[in-house]
C-alpha angles and dihedrals in degrees: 000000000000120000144217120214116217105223140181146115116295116288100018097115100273092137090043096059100052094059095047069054108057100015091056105147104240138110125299104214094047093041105020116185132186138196113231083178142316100300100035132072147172121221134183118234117230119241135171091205100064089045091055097045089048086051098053093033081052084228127196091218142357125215120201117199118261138216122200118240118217117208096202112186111255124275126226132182119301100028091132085059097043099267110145109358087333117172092023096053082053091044096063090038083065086058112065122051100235145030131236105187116195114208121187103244096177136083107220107149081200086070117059123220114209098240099045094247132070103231110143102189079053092054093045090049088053090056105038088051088056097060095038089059094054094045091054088056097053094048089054093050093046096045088050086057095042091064085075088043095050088039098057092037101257114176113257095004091120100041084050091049090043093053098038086062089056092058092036087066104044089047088052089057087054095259134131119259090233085073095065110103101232127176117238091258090060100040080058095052096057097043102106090058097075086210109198099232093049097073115088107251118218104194115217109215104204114201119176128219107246100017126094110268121209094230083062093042104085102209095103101251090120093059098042081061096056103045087047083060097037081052093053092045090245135129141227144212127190121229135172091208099175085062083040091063103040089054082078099097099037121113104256089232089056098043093092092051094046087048095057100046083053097049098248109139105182136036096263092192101049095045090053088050091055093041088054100050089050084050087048087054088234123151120184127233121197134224114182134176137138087282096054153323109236121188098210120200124232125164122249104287102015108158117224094277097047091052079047098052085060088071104030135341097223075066083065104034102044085032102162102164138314126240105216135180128174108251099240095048090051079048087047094055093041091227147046087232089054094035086054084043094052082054081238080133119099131191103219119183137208097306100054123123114226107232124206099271110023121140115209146188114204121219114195132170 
């Protein structure tokens, strides 16, 4: 399961967060989470497909996919260089395959930034420096060792060597390594370094009810956030994480109505999940019956056998062929026997590309 670290400088809501995040009040059995340990938890991620599948299949259960939070400890300045809890706040950032970096977006004097002053493209800068600094370190470490490598033949040494300068050079103008263009052959290559800056960052923008939020402030520090992350070809997502939070304990059928009366317009948390998931490069893939409706994860781009080998890897094996139907024309028919009818129905082999929202049989020897 692939995971997404919430990160940040200390008291922005990171902890918060996480548990709006794995206390949500929903049902189990249709969003189970579980706790790995105290900092890491599974959540499912809510989709209307797979409601409405279990609802025409008459299912028992449903299952949604799931990605895995990370709470990682706040970073401060310096931690490339071992300030705060330094190299072990990096270590578990190499860890997880994605960022969510939560930035305070509210004015409240009764909560103290700690820097004395609430400027998030400030706050992202601090961050993104600090992984950019031990990246550049580790790049420096790996490309001494490769000159031995490249010396004595060894495969890949040179296209290593070749992409690590590439980054070399982008980290040393302040970017993120994200930003290199690599081909596919070197991404592989430096893969095993978990470099920082090569994980996809999805900021967290954290307003607060009652407090003056900075996408309400007109002096221009909002969209100077925005453009900074549009700059840097991330994305965004706005949540209120202490309501959040206290929704907790709110029935699920009275969310929307305690929402409203606390200005709250959207469902923060569910619009974060499916963000993440997009950040992750995750599509889903359905499989849906009388027994259960079950939202599977692939990765962007997964063939047949790869999305089979998440059930089951017999499914990618002893692959034969895949039955597959879009979700809302299955929707549309009302059954799979009226779908297959309809000839909506398609047999796809080997080659075939999953795409978000199939729904598919699998046939193996």
């Amino acid at each position: 399961m692939l995971g997404i670290g919430i990160v940040g400088l200390p008291n922005v809501g990171k902890s918060t967060l996480f548990n709006a995040l794995t206390k949500a009040g929903v049902p189990v059995e249709n969003y189970p989470f579980c706790t790995i340990d105290p900092t890491v938890g599974v959540v499912g991620v809510p989709d209307e497909r797979l409601d409405k599948l279990a609802s025409i299949s008459k299912s028992k259960k449903s299952v949604p996919a799931a990605i895995e939070f990370v709470d990682i400890a706040g970073l401060v300045k310096g931690a490339a260089e071992g300030e705060g809890l330094g190299n072990q706040f990096l270590s578990h950032i190499r860890e997880v395959d994605a960022l969510l970096e939560m930035v305070r977006f509210f004015d409240d004097p009764d909560i103290t930034h700690v820097y004395g002053e609430v400027n998030p493209v400030s706050d992202i800068e601090v961050i993104n420096l600090e992984l950019t600094l031990a990246d550049r370190e580790q790049v420096s470490k790996r490309r001494e060792k490769l000159i031995r490598d490249i010396r004595a033949g060894v495969k890949d040494a040179q296209t290593e060597d070749a992409a690590l300068i590439k980054i070399e050079q982008a980290l040393s103008l302040g970017k993120l390594a994200i930003s290199v263009d690599l081909t596919d052959d070197q991404l592989r290559v430096v893969k095993h370094l978990n470099l920082l800056t090569l994980k996809p960052i999805l900021y967290c923008l954290n307003g607060k009810t009652g407090g003056h939020n900075l996408s309400e402030v007109s002096d221009g520090r909002a969209e100077q956030t925005y453009a900074l992350i549009e700059s840097l070809g991330s994305h965004y997502v706005h949540v209120d994480a202490a309501t959040e939070q206290d929704l907790n304990d709110v029935a699920e059928e009275d969310k929307s109505m305690f929402r409203q009366e606390l200005g709250v317009q959207v469902d923060g948390l569910a619009d974060l999940i499916r963000n993440a998931y997009d950040t992750l490069g995750l599509i889903t893939f359905f499989t849906t019956g009388i027994d259960e409706s079950r939202a599977w994860t692939v990765p962007s781009g997964a063939t047949a056998p790869v999305a089979g080998a998440a059930i089951h890897c017999d499914f990618r094996d002893k692959f034969i062929r895949a039955e597959v139907v879009s979700w809302d024309k299955l929707l549309a028919a009302g059954s799979w026997s009226i779908a297959r009818e309809q000839a909506l129905i398609r047999t796809e082999g080997k080659e075939y590309i999953v795409q978000d929202g199939d729904v598919m049989v699998f046939l193996h020897s």
